[in-house]
GUTOR-372460 format. One line per 5 residues: number of its first residue (from 1); their letters; for each residue y, x, z of N, C-alpha, C. Coordinates in Angstrom, 2 decimals, padded with zeros to 5 digits. Last residue first. Layout:
<recs>
NUM	A	Y X Z Y X Z Y X Z ~ ...
</recs>
This chain:
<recs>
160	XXXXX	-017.73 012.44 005.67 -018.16 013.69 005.03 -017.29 014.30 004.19 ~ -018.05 009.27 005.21 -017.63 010.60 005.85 -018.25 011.64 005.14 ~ -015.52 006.33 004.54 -016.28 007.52 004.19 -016.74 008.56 005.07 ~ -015.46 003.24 006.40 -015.15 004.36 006.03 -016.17 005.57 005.61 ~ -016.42 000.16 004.61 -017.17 001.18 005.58 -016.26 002.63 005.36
155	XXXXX	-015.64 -003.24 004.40 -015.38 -001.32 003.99 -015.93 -001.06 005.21 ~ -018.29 -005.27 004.90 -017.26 -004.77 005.26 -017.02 -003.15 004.77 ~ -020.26 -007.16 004.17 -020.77 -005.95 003.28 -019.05 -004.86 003.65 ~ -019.17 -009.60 005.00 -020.44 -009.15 005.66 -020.67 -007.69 005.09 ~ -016.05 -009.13 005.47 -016.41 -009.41 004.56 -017.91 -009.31 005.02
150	XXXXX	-013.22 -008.73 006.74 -014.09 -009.09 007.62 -015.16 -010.05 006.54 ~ -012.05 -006.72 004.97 -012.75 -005.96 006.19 -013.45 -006.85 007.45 ~ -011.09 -008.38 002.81 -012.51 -007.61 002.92 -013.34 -006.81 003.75 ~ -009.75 -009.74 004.31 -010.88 -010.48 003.59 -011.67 -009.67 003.31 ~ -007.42 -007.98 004.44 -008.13 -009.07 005.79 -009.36 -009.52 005.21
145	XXXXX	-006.81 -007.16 001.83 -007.69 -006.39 002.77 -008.45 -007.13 004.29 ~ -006.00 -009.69 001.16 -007.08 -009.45 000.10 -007.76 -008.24 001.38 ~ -003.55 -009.47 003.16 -004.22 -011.07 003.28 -006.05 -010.74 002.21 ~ -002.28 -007.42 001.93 -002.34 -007.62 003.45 -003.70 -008.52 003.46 ~ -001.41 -008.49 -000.67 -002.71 -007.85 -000.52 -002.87 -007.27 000.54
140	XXXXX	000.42 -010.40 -000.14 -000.89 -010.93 -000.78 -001.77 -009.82 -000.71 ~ 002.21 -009.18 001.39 001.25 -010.24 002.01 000.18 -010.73 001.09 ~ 003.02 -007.70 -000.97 002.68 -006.77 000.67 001.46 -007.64 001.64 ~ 004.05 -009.93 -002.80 003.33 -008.67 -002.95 002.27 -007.82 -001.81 ~ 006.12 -010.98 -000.73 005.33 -011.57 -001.31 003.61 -010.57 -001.76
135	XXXXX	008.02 -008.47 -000.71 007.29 -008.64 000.49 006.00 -010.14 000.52 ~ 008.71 -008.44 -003.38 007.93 -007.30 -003.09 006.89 -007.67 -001.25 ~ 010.08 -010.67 -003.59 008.67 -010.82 -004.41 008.20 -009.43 -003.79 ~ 012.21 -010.31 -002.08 011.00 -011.09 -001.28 009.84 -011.03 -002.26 ~ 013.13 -008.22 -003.24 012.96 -008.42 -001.94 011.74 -009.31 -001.84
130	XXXXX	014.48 -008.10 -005.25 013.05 -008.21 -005.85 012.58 -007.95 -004.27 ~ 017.51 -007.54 -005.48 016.64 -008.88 -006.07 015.59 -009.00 -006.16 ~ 017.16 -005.45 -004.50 017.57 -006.23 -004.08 016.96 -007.48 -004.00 ~ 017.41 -002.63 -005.89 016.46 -003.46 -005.70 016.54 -005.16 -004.72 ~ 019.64 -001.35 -005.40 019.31 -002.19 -006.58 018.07 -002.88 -006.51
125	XXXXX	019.53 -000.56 -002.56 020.30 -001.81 -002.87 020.22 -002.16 -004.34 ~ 016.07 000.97 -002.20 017.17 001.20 -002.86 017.95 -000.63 -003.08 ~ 013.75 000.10 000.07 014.28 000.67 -001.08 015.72 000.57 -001.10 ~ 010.79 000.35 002.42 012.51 000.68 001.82 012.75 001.03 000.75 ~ 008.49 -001.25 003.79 008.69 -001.25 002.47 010.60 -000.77 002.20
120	XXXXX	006.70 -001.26 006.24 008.19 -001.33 006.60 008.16 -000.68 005.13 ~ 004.25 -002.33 008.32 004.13 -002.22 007.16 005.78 -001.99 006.59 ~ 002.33 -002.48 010.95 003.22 -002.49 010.41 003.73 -001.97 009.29 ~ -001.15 -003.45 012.16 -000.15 -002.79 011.54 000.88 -003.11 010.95 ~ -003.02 -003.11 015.12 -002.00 -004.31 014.46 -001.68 -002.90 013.27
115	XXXXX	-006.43 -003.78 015.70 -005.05 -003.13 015.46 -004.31 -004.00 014.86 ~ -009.50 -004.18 018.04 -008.61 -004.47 016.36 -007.66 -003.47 016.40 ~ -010.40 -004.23 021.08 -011.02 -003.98 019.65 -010.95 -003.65 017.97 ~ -007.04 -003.25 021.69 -008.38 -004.11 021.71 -009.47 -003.57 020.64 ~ -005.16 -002.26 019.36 -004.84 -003.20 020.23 -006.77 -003.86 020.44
110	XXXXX	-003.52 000.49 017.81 -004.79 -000.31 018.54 -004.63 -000.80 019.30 ~ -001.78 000.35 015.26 -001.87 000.65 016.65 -002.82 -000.47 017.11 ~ -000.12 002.20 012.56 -001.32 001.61 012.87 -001.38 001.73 014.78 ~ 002.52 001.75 010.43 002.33 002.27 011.69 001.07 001.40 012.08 ~ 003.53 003.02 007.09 002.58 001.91 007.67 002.03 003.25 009.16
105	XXXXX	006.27 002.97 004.93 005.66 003.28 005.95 004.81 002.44 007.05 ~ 007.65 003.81 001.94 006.51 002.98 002.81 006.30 003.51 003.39 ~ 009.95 003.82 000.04 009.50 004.07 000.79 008.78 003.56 001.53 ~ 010.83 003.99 -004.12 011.07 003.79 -002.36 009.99 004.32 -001.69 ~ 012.46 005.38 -006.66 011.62 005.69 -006.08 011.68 004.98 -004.25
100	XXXXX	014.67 004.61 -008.23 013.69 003.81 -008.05 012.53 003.80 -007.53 ~ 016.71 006.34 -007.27 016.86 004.97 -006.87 015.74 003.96 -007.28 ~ 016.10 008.43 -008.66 016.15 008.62 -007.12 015.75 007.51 -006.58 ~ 014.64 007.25 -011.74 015.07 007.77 -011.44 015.71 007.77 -009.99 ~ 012.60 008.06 -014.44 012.83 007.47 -013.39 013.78 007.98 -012.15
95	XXXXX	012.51 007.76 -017.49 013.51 008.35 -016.96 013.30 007.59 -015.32 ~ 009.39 006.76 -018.03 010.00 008.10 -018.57 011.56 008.36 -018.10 ~ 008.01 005.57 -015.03 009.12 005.26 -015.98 009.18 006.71 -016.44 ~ 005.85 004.51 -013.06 005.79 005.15 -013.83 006.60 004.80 -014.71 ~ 006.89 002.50 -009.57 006.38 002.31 -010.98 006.33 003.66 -012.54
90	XXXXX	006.54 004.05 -006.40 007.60 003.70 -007.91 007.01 003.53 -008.82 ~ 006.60 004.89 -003.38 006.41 004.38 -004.31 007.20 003.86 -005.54 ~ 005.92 007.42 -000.87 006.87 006.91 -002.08 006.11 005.87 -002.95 ~ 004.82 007.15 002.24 004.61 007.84 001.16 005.67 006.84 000.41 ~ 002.48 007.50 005.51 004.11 007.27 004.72 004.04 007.84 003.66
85	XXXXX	000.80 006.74 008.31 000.81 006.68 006.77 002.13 006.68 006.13 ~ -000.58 006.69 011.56 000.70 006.56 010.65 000.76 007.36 009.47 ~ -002.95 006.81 012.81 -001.68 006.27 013.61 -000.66 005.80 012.32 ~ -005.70 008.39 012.90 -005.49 006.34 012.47 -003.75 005.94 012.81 ~ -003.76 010.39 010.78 -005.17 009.27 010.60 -005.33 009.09 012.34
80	XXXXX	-001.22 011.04 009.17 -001.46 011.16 010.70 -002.76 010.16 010.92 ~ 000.70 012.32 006.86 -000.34 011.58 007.25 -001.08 011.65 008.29 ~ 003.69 011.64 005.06 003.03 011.69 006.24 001.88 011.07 006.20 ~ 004.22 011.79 002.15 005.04 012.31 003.50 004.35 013.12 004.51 ~ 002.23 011.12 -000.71 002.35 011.18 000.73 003.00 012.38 000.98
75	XXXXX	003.65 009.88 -003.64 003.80 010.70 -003.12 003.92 010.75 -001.77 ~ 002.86 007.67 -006.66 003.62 008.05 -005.21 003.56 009.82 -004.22 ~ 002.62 004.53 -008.42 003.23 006.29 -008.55 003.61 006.52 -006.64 ~ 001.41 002.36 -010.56 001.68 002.88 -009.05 001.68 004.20 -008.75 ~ 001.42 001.51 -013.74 000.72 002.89 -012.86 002.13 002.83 -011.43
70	XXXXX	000.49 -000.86 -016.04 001.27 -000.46 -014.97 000.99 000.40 -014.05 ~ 000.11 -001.66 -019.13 -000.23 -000.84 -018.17 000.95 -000.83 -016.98 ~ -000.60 -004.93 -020.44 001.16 -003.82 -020.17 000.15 -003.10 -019.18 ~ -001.79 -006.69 -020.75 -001.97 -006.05 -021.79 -000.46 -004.66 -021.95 ~ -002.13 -008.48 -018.40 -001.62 -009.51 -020.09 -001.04 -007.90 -020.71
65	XXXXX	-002.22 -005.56 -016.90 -001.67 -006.99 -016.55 -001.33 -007.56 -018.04 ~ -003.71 -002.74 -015.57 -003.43 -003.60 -016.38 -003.52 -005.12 -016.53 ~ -002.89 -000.07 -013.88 -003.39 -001.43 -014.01 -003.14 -001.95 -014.73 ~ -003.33 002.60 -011.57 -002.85 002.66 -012.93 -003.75 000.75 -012.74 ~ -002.06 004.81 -009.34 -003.04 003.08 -009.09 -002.90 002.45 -010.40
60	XXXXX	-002.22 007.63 -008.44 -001.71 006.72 -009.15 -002.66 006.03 -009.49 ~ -000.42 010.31 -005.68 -001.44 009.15 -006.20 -000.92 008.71 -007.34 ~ -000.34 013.14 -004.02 -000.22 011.94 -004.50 -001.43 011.25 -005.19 ~ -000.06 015.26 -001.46 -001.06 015.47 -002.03 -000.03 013.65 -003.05 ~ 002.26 016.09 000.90 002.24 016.76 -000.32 001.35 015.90 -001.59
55	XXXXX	-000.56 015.37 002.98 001.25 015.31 003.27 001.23 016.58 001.47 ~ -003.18 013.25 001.35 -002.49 014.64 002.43 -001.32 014.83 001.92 ~ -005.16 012.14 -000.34 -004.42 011.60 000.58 -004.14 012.81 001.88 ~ -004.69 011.73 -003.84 -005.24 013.18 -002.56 -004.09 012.76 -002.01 ~ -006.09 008.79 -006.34 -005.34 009.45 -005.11 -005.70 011.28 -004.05
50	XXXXX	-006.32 006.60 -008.74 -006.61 008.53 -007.75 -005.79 008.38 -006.93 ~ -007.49 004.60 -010.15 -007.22 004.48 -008.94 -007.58 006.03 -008.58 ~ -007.62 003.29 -013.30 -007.59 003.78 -012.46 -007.16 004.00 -010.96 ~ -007.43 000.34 -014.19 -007.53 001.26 -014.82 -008.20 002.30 -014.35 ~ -008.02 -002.86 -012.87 -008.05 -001.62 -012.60 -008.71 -000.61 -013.70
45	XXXXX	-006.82 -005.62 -014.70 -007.84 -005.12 -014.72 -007.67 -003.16 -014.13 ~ -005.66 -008.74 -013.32 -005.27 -007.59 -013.09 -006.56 -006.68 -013.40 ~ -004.92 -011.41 -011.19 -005.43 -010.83 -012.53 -004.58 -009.99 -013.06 ~ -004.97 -010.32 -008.07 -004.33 -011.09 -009.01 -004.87 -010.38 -010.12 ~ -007.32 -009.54 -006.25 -006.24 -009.65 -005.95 -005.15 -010.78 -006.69
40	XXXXX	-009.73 -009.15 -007.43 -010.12 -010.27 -006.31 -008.71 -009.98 -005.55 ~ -009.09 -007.60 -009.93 -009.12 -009.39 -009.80 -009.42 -010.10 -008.60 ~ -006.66 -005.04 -008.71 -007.80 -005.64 -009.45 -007.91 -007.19 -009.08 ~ -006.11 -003.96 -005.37 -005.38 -004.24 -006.71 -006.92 -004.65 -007.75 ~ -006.58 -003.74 -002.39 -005.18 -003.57 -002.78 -005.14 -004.05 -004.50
35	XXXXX	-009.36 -004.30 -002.26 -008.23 -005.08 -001.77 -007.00 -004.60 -002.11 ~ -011.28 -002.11 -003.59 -011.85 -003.41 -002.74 -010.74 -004.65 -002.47 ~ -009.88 -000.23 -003.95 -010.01 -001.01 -005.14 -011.00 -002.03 -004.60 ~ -009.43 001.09 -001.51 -008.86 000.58 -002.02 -008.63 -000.37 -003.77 ~ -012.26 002.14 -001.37 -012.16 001.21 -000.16 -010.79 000.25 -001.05
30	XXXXX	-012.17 003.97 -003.99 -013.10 003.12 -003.82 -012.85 001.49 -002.63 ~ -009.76 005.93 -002.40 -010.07 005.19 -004.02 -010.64 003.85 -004.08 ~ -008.89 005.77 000.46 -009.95 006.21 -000.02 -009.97 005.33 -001.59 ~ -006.80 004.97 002.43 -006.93 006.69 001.80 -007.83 006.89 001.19 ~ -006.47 002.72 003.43 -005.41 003.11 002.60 -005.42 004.02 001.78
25	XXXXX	-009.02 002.23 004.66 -008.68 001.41 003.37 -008.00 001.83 002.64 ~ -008.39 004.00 006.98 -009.03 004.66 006.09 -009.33 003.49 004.85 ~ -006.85 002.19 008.38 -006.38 003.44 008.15 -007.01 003.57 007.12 ~ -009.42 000.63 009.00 -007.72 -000.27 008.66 -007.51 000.67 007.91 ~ -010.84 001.96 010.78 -011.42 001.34 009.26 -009.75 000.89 008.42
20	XXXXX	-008.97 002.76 012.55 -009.85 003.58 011.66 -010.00 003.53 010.52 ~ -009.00 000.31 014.51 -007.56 000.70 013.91 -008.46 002.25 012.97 ~ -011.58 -002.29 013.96 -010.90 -000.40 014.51 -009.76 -000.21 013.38 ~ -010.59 -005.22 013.54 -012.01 -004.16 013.35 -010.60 -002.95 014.02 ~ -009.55 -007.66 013.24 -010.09 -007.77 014.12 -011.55 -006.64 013.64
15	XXXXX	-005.40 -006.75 012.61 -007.07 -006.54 012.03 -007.65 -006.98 013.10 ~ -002.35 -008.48 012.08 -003.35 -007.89 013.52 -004.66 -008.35 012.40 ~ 001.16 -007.22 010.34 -000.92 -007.72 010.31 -001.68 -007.47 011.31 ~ 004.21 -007.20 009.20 002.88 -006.96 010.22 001.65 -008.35 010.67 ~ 006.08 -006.38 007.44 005.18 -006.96 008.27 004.27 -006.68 008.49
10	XXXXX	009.73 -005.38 005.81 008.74 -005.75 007.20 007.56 -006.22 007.12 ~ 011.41 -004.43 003.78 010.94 -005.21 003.67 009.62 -004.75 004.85 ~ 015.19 -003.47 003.02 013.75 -003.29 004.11 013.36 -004.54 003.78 ~ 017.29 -002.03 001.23 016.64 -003.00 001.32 015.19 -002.40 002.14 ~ 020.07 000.43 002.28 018.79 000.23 001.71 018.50 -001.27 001.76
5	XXXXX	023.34 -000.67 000.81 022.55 000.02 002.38 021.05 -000.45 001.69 ~ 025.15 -000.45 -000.49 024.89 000.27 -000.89 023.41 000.27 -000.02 ~ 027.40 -002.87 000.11 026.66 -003.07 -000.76 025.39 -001.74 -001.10 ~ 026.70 -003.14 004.08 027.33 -002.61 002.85 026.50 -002.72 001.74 ~ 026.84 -005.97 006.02 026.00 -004.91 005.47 026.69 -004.36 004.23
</recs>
């Protein structure tokens, strides 16, 4: 592999609810401060959480950790509801820069009653060293949304 070639980070999750509800965890403020970030993740106090989930539209998942803000930065690609989700991610830096911006892409597919999804995290060969804590990361709050979508008070997608 060349020193330059992206870093991929893989996996995949089978839900036992509608490939829908799965989808719509990813796109809604509220559904996502159920499982992606805050204390029933890792201590961690949610600042904020915006997002406009449409091709163009972004986000930022702002948090605070032992007293350091940290804002989740991104920018949706693609959005294709219930099939496939893609967008940038990067930590909020005053010089940020090509190489610290990566890539996510989450493929949703119904299987049965449930879905599986795939989850394919690319970055940049400087990132390297932070491989497995990022795919560490992916499974801990893979594992916080499994818990809440088979929770008795389960996300409920929005309508309207």
């Amino acid at each position: 592999m060349s020193p330059h070639a992206p870093i991929q980070v893989q996996l995949v999750r089978h839900f036992d609810v509608p490939v829908e509800r799965v989808f719509d965890a990813w796109v809604d403020a509220k559904l996502l401060g159920q499982w992606m970030f805050g204390p029933r993740v890792r201590d961690e106090q949610v600042v904020h959480l915006h997002l406009d989930a449409r091709v163009g539209g972004t986000f930022s998942f702002l948090v605070r950790r032992r007293d350091m803000d940290i804002d989740h930065i991104g920018t949706y690609l693609e959005v294709d509801r219930p099939h496939r989700l893609v967008f940038t991610w990067a930590i909020r830096e005053d010089n940020l820069a090509e190489e610290d911006i990566s890539r996510v892409s989450l493929e949703f597919r119904p299987q049965g009653t449930g879905c599986e999804l795939t989850l394919t995290h690319v970055m940049s060969s400087k990132w390297a060293e932070y491989a497995d804590r990022t795919q560490a990361g992916w499974a801990t709050m893979l594992t916080a949304l499994t818990r809440a979508l088979a929770a008795p008070d389960a996300l409920e997608p929005r309508h309207g």
